[in-house]
C-alpha positions as CSV (number, residue, x, y, z in Angstrom):
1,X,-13.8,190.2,-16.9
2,X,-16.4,192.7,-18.6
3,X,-17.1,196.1,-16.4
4,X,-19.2,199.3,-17.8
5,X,-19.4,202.5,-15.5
6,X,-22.8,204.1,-15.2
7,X,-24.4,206.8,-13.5
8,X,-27.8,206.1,-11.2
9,X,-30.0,209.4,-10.0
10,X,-30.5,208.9,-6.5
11,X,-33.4,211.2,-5.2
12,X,-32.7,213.1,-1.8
13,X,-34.8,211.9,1.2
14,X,-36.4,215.8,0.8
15,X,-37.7,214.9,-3.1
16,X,-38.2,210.9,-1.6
17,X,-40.4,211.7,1.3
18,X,-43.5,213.5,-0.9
19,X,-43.4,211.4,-3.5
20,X,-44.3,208.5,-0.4
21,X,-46.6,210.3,1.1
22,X,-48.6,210.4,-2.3
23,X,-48.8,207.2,-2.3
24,X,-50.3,206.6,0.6
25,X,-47.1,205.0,2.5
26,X,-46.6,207.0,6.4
27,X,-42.5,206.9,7.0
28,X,-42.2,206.2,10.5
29,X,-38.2,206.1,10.2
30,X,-35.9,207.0,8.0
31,X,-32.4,204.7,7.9
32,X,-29.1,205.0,6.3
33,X,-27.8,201.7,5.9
34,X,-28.7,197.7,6.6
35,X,-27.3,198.0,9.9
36,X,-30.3,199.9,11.0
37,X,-28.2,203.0,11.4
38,X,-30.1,206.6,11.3
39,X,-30.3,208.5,8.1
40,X,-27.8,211.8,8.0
41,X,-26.7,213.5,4.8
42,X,-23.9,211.3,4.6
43,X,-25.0,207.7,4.5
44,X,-24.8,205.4,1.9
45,X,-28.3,204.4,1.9
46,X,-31.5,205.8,2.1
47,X,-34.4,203.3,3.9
48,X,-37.4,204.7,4.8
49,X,-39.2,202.3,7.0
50,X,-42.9,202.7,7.4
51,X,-46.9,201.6,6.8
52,X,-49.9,202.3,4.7
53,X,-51.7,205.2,5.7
């Protein structure tokens, strides 16, 4: 079995949010993991659910 460690830069939802918002895209919620849970600090995930402005 072949395995490699690496290291992915996950933006915060504070640096996430205006980078959306420049593109046009409204966040209407913000979630923290596929079971539709809310977003805190400490969630896995970050899913912003949302439209187009």
């Amino acid at each position: 079995m072949l395995s490699a460690e690496s290291k992915i830069a996950v933006p915060t939802k504070e640096s996430l949010a205006p980078m959306l918002d420049q593109t046009g895209l409204v966040v209407e919620e913000w979630l923290g993991n596929w079971r539709g849970e809310p977003y805190a600090p400490t969630s896995p995930e970050i899913i912003p659910i949302g439209r187009l402005r």
